[in-house]
BAVEX-453237 format. One record per residue (C-alpha): residue in three letters; chain; y, x, z. Coordinates in steps of 0.1 Angstrom, whole numbers, padded with zeros to 4 digits. Layout:
BEGIN
  rest  kette  north   east     up
   Ala      A      Y      X      Z
...
% end
This chain:
BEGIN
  rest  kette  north   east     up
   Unk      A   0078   0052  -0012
   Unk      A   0072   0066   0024
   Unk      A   0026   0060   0030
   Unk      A   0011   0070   0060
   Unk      A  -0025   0080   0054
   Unk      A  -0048   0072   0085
   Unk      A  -0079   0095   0090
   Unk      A  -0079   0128   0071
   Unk      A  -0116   0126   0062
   Unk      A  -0131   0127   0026
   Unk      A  -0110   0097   0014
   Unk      A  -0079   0099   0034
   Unk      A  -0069   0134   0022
   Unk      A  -0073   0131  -0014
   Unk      A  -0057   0099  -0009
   Unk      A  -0028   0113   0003
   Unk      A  -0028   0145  -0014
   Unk      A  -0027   0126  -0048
   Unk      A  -0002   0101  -0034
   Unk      A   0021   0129  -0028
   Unk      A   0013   0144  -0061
   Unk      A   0027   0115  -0077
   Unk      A   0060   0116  -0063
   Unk      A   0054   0096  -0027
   Unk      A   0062   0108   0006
   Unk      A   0031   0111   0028
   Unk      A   0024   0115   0068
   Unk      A  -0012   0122   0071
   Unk      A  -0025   0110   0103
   Unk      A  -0058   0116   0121
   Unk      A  -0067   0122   0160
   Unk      A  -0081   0151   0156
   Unk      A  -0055   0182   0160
   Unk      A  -0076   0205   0138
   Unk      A  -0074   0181   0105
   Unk      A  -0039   0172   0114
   Unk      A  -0028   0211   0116
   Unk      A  -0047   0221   0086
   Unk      A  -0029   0191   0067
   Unk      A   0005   0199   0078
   Unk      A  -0002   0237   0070
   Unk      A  -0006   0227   0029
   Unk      A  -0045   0234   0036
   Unk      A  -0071   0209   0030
   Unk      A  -0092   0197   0060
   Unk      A  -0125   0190   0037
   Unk      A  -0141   0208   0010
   Unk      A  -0135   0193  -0027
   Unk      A  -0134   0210  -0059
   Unk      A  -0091   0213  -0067
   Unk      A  -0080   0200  -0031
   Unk      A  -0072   0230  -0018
   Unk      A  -0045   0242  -0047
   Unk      A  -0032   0204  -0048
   Unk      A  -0029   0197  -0008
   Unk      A  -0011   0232  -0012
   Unk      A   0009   0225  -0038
   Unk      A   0026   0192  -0027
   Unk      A   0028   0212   0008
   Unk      A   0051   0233  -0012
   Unk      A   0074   0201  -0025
   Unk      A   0084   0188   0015
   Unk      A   0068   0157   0009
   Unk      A   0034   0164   0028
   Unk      A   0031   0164   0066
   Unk      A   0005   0158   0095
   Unk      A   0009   0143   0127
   Unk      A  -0014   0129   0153
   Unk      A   0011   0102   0165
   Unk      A   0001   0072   0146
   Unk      A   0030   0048   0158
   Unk      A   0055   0073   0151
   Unk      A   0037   0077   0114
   Unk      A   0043   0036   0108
   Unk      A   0077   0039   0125
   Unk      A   0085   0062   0097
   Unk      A   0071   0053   0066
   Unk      A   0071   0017   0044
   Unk      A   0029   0013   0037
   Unk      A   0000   0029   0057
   Unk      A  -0033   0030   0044
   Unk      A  -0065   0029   0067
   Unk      A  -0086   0054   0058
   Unk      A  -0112   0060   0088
   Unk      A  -0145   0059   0084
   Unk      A  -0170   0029   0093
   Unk      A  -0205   0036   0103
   Unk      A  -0238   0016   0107
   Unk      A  -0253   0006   0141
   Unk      A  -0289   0010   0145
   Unk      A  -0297  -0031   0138
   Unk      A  -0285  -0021   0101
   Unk      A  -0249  -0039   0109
   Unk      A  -0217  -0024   0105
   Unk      A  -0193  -0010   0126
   Unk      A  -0158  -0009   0121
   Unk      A  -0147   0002   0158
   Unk      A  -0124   0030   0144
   Unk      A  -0106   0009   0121
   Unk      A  -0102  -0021   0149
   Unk      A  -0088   0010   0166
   Unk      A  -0069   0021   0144
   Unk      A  -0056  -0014   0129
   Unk      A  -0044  -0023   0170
   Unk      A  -0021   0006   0172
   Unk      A  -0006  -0002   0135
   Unk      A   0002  -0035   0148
   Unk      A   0018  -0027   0181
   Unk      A   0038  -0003   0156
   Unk      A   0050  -0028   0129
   Unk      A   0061  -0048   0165
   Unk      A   0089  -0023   0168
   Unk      A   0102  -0026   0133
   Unk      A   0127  -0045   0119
   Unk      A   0114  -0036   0084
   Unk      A   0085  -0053   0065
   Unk      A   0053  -0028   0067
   Unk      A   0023  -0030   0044
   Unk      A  -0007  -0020   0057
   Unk      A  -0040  -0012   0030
   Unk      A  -0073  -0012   0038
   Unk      A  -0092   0018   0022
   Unk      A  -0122   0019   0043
   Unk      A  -0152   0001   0034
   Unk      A  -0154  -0030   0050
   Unk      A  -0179  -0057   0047
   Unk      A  -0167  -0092   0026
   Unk      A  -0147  -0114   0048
   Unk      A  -0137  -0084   0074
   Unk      A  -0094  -0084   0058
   Unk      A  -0085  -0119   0063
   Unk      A  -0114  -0132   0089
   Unk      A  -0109  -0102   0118
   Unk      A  -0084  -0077   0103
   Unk      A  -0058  -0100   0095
   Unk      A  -0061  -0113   0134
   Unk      A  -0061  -0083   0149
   Unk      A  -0029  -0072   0134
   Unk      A  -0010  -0105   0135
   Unk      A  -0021  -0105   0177
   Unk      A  -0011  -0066   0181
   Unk      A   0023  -0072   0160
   Unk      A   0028  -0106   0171
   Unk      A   0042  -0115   0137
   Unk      A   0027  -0132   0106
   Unk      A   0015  -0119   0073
   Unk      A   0041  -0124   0047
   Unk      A   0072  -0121   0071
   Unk      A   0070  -0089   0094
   Unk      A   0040  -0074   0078
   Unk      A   0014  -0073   0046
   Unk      A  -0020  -0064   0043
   Unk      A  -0044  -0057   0017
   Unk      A  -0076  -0044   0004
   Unk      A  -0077  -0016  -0023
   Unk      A  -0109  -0001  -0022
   Unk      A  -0119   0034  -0035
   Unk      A  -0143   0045  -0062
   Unk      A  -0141   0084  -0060
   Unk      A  -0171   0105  -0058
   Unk      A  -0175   0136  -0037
   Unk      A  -0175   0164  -0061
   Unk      A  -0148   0149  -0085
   Unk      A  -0130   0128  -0064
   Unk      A  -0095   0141  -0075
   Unk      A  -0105   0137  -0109
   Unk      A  -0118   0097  -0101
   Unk      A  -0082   0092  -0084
   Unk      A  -0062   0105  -0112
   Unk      A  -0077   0088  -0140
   Unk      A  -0100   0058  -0123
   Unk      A  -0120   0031  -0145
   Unk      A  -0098   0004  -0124
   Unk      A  -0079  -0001  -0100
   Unk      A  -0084  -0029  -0074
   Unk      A  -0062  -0045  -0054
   Unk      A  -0069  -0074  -0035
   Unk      A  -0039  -0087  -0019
   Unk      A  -0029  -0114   0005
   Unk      A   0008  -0113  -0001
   Unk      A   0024  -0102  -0031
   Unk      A   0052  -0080  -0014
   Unk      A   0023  -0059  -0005
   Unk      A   0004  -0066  -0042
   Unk      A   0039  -0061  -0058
   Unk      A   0039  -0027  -0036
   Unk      A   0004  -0013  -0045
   Unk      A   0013  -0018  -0083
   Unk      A   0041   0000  -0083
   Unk      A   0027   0030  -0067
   Unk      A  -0004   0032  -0089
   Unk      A   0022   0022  -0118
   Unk      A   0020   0062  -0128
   Unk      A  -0019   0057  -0138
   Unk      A  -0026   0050  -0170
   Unk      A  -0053   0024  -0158
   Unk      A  -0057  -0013  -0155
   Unk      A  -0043  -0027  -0120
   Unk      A  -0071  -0061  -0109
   Unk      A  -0047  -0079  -0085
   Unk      A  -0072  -0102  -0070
   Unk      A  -0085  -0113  -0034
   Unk      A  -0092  -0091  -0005
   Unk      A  -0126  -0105  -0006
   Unk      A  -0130  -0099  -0046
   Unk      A  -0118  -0061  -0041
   Unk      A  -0142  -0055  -0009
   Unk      A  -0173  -0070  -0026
   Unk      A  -0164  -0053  -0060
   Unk      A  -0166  -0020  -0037
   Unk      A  -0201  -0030  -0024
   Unk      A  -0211  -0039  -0059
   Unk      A  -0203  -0010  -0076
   Unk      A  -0223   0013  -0047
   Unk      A  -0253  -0010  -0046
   Unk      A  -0250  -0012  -0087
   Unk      A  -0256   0030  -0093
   Unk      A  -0281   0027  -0059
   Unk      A  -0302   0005  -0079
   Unk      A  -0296   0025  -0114
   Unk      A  -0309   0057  -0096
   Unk      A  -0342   0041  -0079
   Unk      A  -0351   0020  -0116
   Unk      A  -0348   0052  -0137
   Unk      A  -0371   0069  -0110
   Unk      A  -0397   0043  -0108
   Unk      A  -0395   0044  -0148
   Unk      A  -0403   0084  -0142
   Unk      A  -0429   0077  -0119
   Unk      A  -0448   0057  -0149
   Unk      A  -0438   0077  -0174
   Unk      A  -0456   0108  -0153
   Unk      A  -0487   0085  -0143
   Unk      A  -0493   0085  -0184
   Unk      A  -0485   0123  -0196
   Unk      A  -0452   0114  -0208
   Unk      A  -0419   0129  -0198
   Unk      A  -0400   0104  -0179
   Unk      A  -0365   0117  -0192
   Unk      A  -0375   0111  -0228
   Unk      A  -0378   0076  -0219
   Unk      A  -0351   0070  -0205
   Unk      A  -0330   0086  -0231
   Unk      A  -0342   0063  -0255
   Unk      A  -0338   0035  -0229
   Unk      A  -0301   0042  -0227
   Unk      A  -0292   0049  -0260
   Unk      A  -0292   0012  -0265
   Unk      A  -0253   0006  -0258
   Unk      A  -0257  -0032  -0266
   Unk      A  -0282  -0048  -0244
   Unk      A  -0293  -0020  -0220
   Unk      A  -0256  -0003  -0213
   Unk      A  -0234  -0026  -0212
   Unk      A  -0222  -0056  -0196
   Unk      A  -0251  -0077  -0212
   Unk      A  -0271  -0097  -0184
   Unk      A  -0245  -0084  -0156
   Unk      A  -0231  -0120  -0156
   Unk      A  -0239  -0143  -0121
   Unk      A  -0259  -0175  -0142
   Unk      A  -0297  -0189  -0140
   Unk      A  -0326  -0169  -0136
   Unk      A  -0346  -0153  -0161
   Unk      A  -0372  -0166  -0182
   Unk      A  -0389  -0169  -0216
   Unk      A  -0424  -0155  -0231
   Unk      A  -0410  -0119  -0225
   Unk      A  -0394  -0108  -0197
   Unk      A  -0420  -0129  -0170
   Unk      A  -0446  -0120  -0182
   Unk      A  -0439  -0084  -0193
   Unk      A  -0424  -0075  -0159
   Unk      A  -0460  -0091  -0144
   Unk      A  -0480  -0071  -0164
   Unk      A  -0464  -0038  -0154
   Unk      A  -0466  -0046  -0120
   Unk      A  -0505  -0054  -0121
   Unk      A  -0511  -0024  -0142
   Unk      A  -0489  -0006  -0114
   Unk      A  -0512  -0019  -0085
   Unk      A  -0539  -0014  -0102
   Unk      A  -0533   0022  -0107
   Unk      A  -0517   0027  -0072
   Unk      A  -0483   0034  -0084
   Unk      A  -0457   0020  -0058
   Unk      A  -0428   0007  -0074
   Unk      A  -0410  -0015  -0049
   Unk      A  -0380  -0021  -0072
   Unk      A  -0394  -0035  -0103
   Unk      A  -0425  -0055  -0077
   Unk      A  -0399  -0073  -0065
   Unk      A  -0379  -0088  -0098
   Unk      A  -0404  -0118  -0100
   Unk      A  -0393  -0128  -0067
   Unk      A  -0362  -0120  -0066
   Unk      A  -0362  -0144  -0097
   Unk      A  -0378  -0174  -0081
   Unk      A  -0353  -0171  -0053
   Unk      A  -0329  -0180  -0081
   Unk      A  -0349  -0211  -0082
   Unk      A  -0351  -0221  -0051
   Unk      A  -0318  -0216  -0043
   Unk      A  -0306  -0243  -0069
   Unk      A  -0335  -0264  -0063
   Unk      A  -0323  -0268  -0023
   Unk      A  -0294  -0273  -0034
   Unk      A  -0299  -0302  -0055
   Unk      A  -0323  -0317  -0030
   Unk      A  -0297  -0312   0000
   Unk      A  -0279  -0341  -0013
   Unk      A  -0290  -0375  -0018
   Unk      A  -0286  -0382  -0056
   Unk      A  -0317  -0394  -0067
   Unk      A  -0310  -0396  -0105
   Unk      A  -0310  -0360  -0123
   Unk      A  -0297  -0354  -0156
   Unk      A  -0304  -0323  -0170
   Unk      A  -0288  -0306  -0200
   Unk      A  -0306  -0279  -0215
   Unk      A  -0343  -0272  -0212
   Unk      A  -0353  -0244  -0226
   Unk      A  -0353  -0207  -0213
   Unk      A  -0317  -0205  -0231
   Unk      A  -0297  -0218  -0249
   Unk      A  -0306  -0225  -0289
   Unk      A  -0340  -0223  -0287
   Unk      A  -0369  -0245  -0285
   Unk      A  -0396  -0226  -0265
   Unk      A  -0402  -0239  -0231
   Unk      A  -0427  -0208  -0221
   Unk      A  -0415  -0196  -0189
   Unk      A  -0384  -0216  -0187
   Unk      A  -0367  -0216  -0153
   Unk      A  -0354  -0251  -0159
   Unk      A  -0386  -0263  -0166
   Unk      A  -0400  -0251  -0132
   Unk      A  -0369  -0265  -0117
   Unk      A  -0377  -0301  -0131
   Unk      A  -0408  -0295  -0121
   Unk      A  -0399  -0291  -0084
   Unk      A  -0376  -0318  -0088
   Unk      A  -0401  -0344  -0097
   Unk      A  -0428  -0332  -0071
   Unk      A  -0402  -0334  -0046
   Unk      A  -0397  -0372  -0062
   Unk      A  -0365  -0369  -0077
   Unk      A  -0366  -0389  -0110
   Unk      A  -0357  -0364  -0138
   Unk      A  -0346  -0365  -0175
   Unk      A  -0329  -0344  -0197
   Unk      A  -0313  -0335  -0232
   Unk      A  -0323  -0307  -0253
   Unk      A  -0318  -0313  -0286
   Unk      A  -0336  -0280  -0301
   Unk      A  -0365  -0287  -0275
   Unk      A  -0367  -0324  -0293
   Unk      A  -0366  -0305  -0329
   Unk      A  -0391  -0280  -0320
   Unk      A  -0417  -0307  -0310
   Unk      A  -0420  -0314  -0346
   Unk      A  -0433  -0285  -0352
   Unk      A  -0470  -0280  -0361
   Unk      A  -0472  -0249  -0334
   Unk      A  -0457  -0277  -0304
   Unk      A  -0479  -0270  -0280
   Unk      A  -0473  -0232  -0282
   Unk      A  -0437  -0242  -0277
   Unk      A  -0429  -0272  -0256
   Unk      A  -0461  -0294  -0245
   Unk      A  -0480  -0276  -0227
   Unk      A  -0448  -0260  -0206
   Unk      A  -0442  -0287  -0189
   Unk      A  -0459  -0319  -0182
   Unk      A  -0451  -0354  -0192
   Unk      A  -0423  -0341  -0222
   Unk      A  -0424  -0371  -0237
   Unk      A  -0407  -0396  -0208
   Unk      A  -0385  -0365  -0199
   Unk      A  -0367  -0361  -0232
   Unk      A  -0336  -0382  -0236
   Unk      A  -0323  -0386  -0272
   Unk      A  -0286  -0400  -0263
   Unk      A  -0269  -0376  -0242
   Unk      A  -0244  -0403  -0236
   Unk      A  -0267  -0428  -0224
   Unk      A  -0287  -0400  -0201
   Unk      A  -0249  -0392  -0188
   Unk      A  -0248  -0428  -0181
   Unk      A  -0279  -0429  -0162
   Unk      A  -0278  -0396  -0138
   Unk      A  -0263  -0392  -0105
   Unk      A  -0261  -0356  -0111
   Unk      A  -0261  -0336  -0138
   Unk      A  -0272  -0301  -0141
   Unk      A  -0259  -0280  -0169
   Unk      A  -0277  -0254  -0183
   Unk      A  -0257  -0236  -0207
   Unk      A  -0219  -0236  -0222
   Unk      A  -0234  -0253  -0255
   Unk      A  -0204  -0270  -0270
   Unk      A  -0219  -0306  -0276
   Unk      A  -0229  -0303  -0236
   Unk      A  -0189  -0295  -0223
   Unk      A  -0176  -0319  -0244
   Unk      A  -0199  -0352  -0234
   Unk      A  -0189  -0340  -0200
   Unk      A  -0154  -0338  -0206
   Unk      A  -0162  -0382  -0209
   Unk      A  -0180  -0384  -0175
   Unk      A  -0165  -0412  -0151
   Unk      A  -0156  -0399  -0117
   Unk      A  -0182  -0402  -0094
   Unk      A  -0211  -0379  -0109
   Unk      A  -0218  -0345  -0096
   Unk      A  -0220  -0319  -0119
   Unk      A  -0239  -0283  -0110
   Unk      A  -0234  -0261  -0135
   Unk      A  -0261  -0232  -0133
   Unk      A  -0248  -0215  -0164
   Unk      A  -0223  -0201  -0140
   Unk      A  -0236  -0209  -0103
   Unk      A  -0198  -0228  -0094
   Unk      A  -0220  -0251  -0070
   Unk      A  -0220  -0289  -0067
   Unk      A  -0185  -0304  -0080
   Unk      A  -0178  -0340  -0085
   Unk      A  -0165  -0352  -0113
   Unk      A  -0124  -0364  -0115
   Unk      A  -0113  -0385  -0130
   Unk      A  -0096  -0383  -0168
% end
């Protein structure tokens, strides 16, 4: 395929260096003459380990040229990828003024063609910025619609400086959030050479998966150094620690907990992430990080709690109360604070938890259920049928399987906000 790479920067040129490594024929584009007669001499504009020899060698093949004509580069090719940089304005926001730029001459391109053109977002936007402003900007500039004249698409990178030509040549995934599928159908077939798995998915899934994935190993670094910092505070080598932390591939590495549900909960992880804190204060060890999990949990909380009371159901049916699923303990349950909020805010409230009801024949109850939550005993419904019956809404808690299938009987009319998966308020259809 004939790509035009826009912006020679970090991204652009190994973009289009690999590109043409893999067979394509690539214009690489940028306004500033210096990049563009670097690029169009076979000699990298940027310093990277192994793009020097590989912009050379494609150089060497015909297939690799610079120009600083941008409509001419579109006019030419079948696919141009935006690869200029965005930058932050001093309120923190973002600013994408290079790629409007950039995206406005694309479009009064594609308005000379007669061929369909495909045009990929590389840079980093923000969620919402391909369809909400991009899209508009090109279908104004080109005065066609997406689909017909042109495409357009989001397929975000996930190359480091340092090893980037490694990253692109044999990347964990590769996303590609489409809005057409001539452009989708495109973007598979060019990446069809790498031997890794293709997500076609949304332009909004691939730009938030690109903000994820930075804010993800942002968060990795500063929790590993805050775990140093107490480590050191102690005597104890902070490195040791953390190679024991993350030799556990099953809970601590791995996807475990990395799933969007309910917040947190249980006689552990409250109270144990509460106690480090104090002892933190105490000692005057800032750790800004891990002192804010607690309320970044209770936002959690809130959140579903406001959302509930935004509407005017007035009967809540809850299934599940316990901290998760299969248990009886109540101790720091999140659902039990939510029912508790419910009630002060004077919802009426009940809700079926079987293992809850079994654990409250226990000897040890009250270390358990009774004294977690107030008034257990007119709370607990034994027929889940009959408590279905009775709510307006129903909050589920969990996938147990005795949960989705007395759901599967509702009538139409209830709402249903399932937490185990944060989908939002649905009503019910009927069967």
């Amino acid at each position: 395929m004939k790509i035009s790479v826009v912006g020679l920067g970090f991204v652009g040129t190994v973009t289009g260096a690999c590109l043409c490594e893999m067979g394509h024929e690539v214009v690489g584009v940028d306004l500033d003459e210096g990049k563009v007669d670097l690029f169009a001499r076979g000699r990298a504009p940027i310093l990277e380990p192994h793009i020097d020899q590989l912009v050379a060698d494609v150089w060497r093949s015909g297939r690799l040229r610079g120009t600083s004509d941008l409509k001419a580069a579109v006019a030419d090719t079948d696919m141009t990828f935006v690869c200029v940089g965005t930058l932050r304005n001093a309120d923190g926001s973002q600013d994408i003024s290079a790629v409007e730029n950039v995206v406005q001459s694309i479009g009064e391109a594609i308005a000379r063609k007669k061929a369909f053109h495909s045009v990929v977002i590389r840079s980093t936007v923000v969620p919402g910025t391909t369809r909400n402003h991009i899209l508009k900007l090109l279908e104004h500039a080109s005065g066609g619609s997406v689909g017909e004249s042109f495409g357009l698409a989001n397929n975000p990178e996930f190359t480091r400086e340092g090893s980037a030509v490694a990253d692109f040549r044999a990347p964990s995934r590769i996303v590609v959030g489409e809005i057409d599928a001539q452009t989708g159908d495109r973007l598979s077939l060019i990446y069809s050479g790498i031997k890794s798995p293709i997500v076609r998915t949304s332009v909004e899934v691939a730009e938030t998966v690109k903000y994820a994935d930075n804010s993800w190993h942002a968060l990795k670094v500063v929790f590993a150094n805050e775990i140093d910092a107490i480590s050191r505070f102690v005597g104890l080598d902070g490195s040791h620690v953390m190679d024991i932390f993350c030799s556990d591939r099953d809970l601590n590495i791995s996807s475990a907990y990395l799933k969007p549900g309910f917040a947190f909960g249980g006689p552990c992880l409250p109270k144990d992430v509460g106690v480090l804190n104090h002892w933190c204060r105490s000692n005057g060890l800032e750790v800004p990080l891990l002192a804010h999990i607690i309320a970044g949990n209770e936002q959690i909380i809130d959140r579903a709690a406001s959302q509930i009371l935004a509407t005017a159901h007035s009967r809540i049916a809850v299934l599940g109360l316990a901290y998760k699923a299969g248990v009886c303990d109540l101790r720091g349950s999140p659902i039990a604070t939510l029912v508790q909020r419910l009630l002060k805010a004077g919802r009426n409230v009940r809700a079926f938890d079987p293992d809850v009801s079994r654990g409250r024949r226990l000897a040890t109850r009250h270390d358990y259920t009774d004294d977690a939550l107030d008034g257990l005993d007119g709370l607990l419904a034994d027929d889940i049928d009959e408590l279905l019956g009775w709510g307006e809404m129903i909050v589920v808690t969990s996938h147990a399987a005795q949960y989705s299938s007395a759901l599967s009987k509702l009538a139409p009319g209830h709402a249903v906000l399932d937490l185990s998966t944060r989908s939002g308020i649905k009503g019910r259809p009927g069967r």
